[in-house]
ChimeraX commands (.cxc) that place a marker at each C-alpha (Angstrom):
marker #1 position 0.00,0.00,0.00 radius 0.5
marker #1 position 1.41,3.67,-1.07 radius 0.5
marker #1 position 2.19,6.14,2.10 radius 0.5
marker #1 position 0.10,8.99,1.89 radius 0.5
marker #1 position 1.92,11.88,0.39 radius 0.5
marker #1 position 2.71,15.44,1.40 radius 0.5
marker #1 position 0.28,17.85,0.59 radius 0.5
marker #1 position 1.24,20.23,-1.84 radius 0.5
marker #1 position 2.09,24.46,-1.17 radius 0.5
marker #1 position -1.52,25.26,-2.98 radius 0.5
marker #1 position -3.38,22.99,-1.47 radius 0.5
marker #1 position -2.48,24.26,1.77 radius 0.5
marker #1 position -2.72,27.51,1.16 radius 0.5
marker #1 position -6.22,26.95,-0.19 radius 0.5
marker #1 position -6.88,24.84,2.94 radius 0.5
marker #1 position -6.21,27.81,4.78 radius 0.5
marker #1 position -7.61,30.93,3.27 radius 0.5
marker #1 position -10.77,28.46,3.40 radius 0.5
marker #1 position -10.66,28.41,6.92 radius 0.5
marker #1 position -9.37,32.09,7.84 radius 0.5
marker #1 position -12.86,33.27,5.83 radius 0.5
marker #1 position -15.00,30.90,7.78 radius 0.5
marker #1 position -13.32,32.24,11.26 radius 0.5
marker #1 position -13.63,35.44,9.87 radius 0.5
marker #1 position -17.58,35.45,9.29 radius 0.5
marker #1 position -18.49,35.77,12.49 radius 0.5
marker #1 position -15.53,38.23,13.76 radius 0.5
marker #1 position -16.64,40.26,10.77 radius 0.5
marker #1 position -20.60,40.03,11.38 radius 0.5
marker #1 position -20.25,40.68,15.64 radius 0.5
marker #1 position -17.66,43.35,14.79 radius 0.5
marker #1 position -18.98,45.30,11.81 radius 0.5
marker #1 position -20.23,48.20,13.41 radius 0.5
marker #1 position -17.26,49.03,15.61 radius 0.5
marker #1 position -15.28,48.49,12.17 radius 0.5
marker #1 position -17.51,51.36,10.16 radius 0.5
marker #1 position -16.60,53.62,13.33 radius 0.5
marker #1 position -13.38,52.98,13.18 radius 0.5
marker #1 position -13.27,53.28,9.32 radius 0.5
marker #1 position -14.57,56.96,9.85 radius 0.5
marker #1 position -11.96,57.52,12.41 radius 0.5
marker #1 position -9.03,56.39,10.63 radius 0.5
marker #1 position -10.24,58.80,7.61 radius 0.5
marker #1 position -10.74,61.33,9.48 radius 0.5
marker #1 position -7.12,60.84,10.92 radius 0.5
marker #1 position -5.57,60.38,7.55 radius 0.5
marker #1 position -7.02,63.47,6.26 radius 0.5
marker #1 position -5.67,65.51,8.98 radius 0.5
marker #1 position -2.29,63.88,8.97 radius 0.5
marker #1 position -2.25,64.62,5.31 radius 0.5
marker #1 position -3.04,67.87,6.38 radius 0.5
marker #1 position 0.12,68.17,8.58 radius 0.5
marker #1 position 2.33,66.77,5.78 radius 0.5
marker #1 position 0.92,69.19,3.34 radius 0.5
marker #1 position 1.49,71.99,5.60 radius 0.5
marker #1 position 4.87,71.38,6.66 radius 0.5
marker #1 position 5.93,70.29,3.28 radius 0.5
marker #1 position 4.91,73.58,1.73 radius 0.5
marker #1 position 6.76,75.44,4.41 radius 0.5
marker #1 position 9.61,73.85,4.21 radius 0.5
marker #1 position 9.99,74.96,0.52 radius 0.5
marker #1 position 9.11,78.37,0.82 radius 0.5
marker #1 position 11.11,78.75,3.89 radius 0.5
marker #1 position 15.02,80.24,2.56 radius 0.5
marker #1 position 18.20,77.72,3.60 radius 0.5
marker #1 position 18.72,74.29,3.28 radius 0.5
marker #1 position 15.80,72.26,1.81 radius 0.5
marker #1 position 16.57,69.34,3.87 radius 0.5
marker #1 position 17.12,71.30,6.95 radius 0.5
marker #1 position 13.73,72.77,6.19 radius 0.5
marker #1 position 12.28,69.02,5.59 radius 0.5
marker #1 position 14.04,68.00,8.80 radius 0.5
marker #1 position 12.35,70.80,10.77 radius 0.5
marker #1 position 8.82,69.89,9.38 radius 0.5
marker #1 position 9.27,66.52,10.41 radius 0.5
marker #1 position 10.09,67.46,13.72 radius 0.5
marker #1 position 6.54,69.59,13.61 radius 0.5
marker #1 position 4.11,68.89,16.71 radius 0.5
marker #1 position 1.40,69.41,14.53 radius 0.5
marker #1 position 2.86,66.51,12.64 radius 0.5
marker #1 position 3.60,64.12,15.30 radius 0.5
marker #1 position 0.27,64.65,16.76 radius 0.5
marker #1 position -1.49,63.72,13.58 radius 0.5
marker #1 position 0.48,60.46,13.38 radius 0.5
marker #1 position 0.09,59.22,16.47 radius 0.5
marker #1 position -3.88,60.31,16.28 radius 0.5
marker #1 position -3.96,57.72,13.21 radius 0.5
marker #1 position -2.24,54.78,14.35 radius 0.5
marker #1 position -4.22,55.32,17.47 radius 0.5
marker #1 position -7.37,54.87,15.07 radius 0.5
marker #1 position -5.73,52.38,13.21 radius 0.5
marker #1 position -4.69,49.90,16.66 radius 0.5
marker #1 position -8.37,51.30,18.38 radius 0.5
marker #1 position -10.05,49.87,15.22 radius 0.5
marker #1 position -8.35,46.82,14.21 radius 0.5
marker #1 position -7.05,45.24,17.32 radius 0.5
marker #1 position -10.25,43.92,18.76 radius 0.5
marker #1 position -11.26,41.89,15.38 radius 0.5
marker #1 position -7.75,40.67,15.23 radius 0.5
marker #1 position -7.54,39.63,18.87 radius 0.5
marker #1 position -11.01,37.50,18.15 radius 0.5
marker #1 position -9.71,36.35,14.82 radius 0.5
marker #1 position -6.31,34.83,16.79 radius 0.5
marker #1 position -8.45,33.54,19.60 radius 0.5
marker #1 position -11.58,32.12,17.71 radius 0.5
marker #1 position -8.98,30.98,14.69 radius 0.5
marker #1 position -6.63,28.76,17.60 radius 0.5
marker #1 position -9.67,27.56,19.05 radius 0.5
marker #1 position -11.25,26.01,15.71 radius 0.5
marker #1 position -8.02,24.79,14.08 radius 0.5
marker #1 position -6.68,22.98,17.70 radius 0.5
marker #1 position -10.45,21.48,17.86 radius 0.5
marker #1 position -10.36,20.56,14.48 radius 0.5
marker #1 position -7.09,18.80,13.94 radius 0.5
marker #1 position -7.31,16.88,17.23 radius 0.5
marker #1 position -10.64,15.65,16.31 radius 0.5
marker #1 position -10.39,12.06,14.83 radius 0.5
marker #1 position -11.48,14.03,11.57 radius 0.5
marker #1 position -7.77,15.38,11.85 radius 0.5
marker #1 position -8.96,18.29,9.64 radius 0.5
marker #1 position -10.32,21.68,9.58 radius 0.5
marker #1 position -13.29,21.74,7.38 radius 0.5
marker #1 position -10.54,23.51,4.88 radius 0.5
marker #1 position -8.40,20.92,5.29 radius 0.5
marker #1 position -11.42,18.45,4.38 radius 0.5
marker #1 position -12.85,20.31,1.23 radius 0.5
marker #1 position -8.96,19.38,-0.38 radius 0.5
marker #1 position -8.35,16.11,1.08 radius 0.5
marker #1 position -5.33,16.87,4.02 radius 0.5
marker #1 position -5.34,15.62,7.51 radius 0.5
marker #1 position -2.23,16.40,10.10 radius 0.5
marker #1 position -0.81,13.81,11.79 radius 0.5
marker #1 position 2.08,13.16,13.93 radius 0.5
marker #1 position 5.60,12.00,12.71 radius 0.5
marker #1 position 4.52,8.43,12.91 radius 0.5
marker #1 position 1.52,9.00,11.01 radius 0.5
marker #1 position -1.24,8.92,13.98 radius 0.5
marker #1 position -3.64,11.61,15.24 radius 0.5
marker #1 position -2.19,14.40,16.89 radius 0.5
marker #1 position -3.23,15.28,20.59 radius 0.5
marker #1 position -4.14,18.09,21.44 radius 0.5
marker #1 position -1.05,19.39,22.85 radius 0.5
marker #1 position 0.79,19.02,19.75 radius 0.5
marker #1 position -2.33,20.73,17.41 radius 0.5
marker #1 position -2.18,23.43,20.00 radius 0.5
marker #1 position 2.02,23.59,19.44 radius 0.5
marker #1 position 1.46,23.74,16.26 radius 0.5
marker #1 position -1.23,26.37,15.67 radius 0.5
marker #1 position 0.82,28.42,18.20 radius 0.5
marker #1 position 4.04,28.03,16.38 radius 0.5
marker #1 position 2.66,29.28,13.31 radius 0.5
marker #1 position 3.20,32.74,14.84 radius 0.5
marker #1 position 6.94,32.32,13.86 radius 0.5
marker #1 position 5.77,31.11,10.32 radius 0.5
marker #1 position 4.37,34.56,9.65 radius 0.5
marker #1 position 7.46,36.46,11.92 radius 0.5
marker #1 position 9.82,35.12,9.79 radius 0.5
marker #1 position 8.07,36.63,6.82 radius 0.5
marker #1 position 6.46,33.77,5.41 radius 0.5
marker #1 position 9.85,31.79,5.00 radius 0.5
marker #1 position 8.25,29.55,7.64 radius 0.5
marker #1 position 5.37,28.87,5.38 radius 0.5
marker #1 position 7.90,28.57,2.02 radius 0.5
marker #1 position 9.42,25.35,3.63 radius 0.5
marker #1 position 6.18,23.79,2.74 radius 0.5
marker #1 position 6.86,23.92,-0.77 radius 0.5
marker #1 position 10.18,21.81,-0.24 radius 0.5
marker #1 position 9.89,17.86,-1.11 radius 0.5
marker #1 position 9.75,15.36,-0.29 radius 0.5
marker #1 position 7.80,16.21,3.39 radius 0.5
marker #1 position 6.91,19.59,2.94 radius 0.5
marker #1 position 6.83,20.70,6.20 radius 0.5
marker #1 position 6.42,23.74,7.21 radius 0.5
marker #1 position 8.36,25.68,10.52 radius 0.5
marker #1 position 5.43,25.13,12.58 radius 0.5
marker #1 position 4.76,21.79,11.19 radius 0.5
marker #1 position 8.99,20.42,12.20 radius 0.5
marker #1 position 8.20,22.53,15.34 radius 0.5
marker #1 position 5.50,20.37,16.44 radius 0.5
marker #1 position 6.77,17.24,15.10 radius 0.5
marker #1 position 3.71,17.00,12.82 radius 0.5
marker #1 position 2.83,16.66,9.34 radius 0.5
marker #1 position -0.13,17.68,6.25 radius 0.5
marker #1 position -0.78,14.72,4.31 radius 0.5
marker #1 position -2.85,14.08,1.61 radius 0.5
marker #1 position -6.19,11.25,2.60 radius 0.5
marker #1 position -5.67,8.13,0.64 radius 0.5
marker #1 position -8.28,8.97,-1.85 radius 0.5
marker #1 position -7.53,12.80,-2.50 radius 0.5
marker #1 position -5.97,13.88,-5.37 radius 0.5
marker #1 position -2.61,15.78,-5.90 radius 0.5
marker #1 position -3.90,18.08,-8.17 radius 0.5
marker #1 position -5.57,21.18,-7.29 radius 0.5
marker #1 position -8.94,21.31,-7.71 radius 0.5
marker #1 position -10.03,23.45,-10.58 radius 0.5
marker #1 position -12.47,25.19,-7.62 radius 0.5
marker #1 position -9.22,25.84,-5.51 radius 0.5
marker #1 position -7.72,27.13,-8.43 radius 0.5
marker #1 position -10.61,29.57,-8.89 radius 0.5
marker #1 position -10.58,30.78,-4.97 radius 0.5
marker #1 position -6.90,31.48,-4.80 radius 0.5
marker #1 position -7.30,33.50,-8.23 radius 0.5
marker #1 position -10.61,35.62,-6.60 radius 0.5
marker #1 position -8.25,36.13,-3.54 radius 0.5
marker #1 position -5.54,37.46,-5.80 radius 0.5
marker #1 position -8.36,39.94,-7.80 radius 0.5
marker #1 position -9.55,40.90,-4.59 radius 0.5
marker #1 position -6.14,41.60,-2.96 radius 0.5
marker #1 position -5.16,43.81,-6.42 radius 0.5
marker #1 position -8.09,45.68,-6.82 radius 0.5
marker #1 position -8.32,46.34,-2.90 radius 0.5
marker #1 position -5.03,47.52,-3.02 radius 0.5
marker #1 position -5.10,49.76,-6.16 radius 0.5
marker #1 position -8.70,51.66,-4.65 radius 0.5
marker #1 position -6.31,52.07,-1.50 radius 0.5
marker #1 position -4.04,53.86,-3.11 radius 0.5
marker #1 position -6.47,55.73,-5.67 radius 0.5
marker #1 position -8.47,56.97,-1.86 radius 0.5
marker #1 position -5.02,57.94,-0.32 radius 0.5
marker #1 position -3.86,59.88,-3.63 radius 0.5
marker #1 position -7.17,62.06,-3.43 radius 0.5
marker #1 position -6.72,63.21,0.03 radius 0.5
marker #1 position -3.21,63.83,-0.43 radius 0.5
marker #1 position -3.46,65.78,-3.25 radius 0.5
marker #1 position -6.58,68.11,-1.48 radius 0.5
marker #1 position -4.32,67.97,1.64 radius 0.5
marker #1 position -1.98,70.06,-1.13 radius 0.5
marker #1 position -4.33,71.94,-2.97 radius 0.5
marker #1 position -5.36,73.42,1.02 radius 0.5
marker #1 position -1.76,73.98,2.02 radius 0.5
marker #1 position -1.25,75.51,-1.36 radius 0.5
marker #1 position -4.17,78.11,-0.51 radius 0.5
marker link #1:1,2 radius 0.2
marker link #1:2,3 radius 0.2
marker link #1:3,4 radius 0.2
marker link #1:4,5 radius 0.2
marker link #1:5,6 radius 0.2
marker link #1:6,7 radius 0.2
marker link #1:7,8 radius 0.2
marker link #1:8,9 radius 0.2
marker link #1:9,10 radius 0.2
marker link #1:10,11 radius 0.2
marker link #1:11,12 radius 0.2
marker link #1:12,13 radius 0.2
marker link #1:13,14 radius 0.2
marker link #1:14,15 radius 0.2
marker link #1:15,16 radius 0.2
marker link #1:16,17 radius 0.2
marker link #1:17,18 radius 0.2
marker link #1:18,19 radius 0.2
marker link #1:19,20 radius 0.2
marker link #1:20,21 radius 0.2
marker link #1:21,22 radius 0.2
marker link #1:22,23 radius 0.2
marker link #1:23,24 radius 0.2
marker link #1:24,25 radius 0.2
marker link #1:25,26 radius 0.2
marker link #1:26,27 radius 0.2
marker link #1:27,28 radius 0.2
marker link #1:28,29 radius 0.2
marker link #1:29,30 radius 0.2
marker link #1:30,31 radius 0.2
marker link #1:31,32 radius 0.2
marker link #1:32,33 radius 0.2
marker link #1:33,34 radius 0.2
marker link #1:34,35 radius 0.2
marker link #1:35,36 radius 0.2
marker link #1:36,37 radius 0.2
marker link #1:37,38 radius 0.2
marker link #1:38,39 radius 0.2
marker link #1:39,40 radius 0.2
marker link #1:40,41 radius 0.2
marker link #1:41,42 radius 0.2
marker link #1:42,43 radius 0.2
marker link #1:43,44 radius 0.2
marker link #1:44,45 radius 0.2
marker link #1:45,46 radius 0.2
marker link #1:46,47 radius 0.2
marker link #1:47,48 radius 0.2
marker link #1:48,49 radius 0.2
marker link #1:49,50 radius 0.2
marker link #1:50,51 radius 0.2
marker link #1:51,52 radius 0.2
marker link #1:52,53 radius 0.2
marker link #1:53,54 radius 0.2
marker link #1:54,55 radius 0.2
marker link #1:55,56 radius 0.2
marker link #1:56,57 radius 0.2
marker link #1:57,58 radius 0.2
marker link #1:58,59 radius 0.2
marker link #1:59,60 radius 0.2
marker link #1:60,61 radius 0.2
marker link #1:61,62 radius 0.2
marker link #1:62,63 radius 0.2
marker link #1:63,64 radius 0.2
marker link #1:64,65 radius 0.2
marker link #1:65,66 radius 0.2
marker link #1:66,67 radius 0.2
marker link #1:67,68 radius 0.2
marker link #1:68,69 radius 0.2
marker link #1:69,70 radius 0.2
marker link #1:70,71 radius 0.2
marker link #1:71,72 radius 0.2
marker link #1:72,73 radius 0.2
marker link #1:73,74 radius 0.2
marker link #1:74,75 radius 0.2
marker link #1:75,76 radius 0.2
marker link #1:76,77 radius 0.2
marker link #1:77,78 radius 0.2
marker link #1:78,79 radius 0.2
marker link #1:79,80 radius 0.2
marker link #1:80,81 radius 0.2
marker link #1:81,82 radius 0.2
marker link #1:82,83 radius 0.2
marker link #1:83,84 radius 0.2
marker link #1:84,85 radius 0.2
marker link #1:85,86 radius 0.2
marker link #1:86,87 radius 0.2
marker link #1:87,88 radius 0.2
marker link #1:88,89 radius 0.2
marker link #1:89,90 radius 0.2
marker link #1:90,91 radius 0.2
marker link #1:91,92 radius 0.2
marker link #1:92,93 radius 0.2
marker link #1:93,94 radius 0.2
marker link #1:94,95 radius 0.2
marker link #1:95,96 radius 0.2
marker link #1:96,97 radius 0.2
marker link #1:97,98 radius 0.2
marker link #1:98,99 radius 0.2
marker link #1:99,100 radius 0.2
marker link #1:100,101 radius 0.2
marker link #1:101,102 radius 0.2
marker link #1:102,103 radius 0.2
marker link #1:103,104 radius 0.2
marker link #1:104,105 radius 0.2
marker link #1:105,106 radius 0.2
marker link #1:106,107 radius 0.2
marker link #1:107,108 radius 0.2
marker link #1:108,109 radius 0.2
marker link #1:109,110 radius 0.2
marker link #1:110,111 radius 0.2
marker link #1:111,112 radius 0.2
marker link #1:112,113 radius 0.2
marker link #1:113,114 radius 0.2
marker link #1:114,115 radius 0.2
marker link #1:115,116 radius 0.2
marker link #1:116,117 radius 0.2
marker link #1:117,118 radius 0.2
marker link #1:118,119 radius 0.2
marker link #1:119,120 radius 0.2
marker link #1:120,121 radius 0.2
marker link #1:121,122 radius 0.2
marker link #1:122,123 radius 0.2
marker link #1:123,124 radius 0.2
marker link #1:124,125 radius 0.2
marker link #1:125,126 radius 0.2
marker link #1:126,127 radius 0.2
marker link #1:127,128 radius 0.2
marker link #1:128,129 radius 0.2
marker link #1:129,130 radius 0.2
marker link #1:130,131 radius 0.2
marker link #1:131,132 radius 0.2
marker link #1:132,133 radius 0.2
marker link #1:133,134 radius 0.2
marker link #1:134,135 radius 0.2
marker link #1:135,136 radius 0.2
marker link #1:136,137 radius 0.2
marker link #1:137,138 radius 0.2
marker link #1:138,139 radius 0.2
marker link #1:139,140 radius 0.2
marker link #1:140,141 radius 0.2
marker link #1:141,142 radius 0.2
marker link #1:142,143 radius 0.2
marker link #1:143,144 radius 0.2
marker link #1:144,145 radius 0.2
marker link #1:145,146 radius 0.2
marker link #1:146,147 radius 0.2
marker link #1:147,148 radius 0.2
marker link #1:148,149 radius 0.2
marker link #1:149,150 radius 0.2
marker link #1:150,151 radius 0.2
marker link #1:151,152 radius 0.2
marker link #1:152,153 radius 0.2
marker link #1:153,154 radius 0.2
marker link #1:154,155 radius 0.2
marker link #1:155,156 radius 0.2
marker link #1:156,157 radius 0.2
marker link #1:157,158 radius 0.2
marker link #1:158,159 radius 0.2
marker link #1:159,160 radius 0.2
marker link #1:160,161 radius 0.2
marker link #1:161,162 radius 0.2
marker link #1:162,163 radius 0.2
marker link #1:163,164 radius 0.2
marker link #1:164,165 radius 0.2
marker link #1:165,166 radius 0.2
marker link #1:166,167 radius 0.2
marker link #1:167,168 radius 0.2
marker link #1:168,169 radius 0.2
marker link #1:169,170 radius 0.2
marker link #1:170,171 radius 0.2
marker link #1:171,172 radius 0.2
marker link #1:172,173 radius 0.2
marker link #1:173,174 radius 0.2
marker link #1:174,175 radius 0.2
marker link #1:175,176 radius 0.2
marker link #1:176,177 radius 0.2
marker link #1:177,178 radius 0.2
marker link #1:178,179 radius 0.2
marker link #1:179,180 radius 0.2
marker link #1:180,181 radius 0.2
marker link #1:181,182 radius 0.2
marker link #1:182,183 radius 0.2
marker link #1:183,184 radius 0.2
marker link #1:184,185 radius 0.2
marker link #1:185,186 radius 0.2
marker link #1:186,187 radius 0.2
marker link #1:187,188 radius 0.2
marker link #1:188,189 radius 0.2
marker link #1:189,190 radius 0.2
marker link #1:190,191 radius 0.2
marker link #1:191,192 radius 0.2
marker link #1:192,193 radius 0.2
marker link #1:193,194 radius 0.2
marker link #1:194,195 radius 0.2
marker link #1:195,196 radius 0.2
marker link #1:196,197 radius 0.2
marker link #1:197,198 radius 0.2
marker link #1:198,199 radius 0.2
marker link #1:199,200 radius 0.2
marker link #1:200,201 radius 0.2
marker link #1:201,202 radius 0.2
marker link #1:202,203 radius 0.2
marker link #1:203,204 radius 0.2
marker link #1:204,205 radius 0.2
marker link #1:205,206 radius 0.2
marker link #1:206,207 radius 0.2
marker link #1:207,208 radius 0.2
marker link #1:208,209 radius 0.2
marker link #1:209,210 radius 0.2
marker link #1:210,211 radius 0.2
marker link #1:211,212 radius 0.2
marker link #1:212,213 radius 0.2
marker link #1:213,214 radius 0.2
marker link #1:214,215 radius 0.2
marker link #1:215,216 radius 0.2
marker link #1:216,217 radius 0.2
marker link #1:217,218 radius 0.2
marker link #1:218,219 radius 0.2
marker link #1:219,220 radius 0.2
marker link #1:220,221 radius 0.2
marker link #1:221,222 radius 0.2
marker link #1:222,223 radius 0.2
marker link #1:223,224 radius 0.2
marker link #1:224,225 radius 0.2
marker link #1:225,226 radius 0.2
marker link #1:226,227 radius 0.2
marker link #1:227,228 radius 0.2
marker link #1:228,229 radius 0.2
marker link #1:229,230 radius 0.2
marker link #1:230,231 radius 0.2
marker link #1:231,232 radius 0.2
view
């Protein structure tokens, strides 16, 4: 009979992006309206920190010397300083919360999960992958727990953790060798990615880019009013 093999990089990924939206659901739906709030505060605080910028910006041209000891001194600004701490007082006030429940609710559901005698998270079941120990058994709960934890250093180490799961033949990622466990594929699953999984991680990359891009189109408009102000 053929050992199970090693999941592949994809089909973890996709395991997991499965799961992080189902945890997320009901972080989002009991958070949502603290998360408008905080929306309006962190705009608010943008605007005025692009404000500051703006401000000090244009006086450090006008003002006769040294541009960059004029640039300098408007770093240095108060006015400045205050707006920037104002926003990533929004930003922490705002986001910290729905990221503490995320951690919380995601460790709770992914130790449950795996230590189950399922030995998957429902992600984990929708591509065929179970974790199991070194010798190929359930994991206890202990070592699921090790594991989830551990994946803290996955992301620290800027996803270099998570990369080692793309290296044959075990593909094990940092958390995985930390724990002594393993992501196999069930005897009946395919290799392949499913054309579905294929599909998600694409939306997810759509979604990222366009996200991203309105981000950036949202920040250039109040900068460049932030200007036009300062500018009189």
């Amino acid at each position: 009979m053929t050992a199970p093999a090693a999941a592949g990089f994809w089909q973890r990924y996709a395991a997991w992006s499965l799961d992080a939206a189902l945890v997320a659901v009901p972080v989002l739906l009991f958070g949502w309206p603290r998360l408008l709030a905080g929306s309006e505060r962190i705009v608010a605080s943008f605007a005025r920190l692009a404000d500051a910028v703006a401000a000090a910006l244009v006086a450090a041209l006008a003002a006769p010397g040294a541009l960059l000891g004029g640039l300098l001194q408007a770093i240095a600004d108060p006015r400045l300083q205050a707006a920037a701490h104002m926003l990533t007082d929004a930003v922490a006030a705002t986001l910290a919360p729905p990221l503490a429940a995320f951690v919380v609710l995601g460790l709770l559901y992914h130790v449950a999960c795996e230590a189950a005698p399922g030995q998957a998270t429902a992600g984990k079941r929708a591509l065929g992958l179970q974790v199991v120990d070194e010798s190929g058994g359930r994991v206890s709960v202990a070592r699921a727990l090790l594991r989830h934890v551990a994946g803290a250093l996955s992301w620290l180490t800027l996803n270099l953790g998570h990369v080692l799961a793309a290296l044959p033949p075990q593909r094990r990622a940092l958390h995985d060798r930390i724990a002594g466990a393993m992501v196999l594929q069930a005897g009946d699953a395919t290799p392949r990615l499913p054309r579905w999984a294929r599909a998600w991680i694409a939306a997810q990359a759509v979604a990222g880019g366009a996200t991203a891009l309105w981000l950036l189109a949202a920040m250039q408009t109040v900068l460049q009013a932030a200007v036009e102000r300062a500018l009189g």
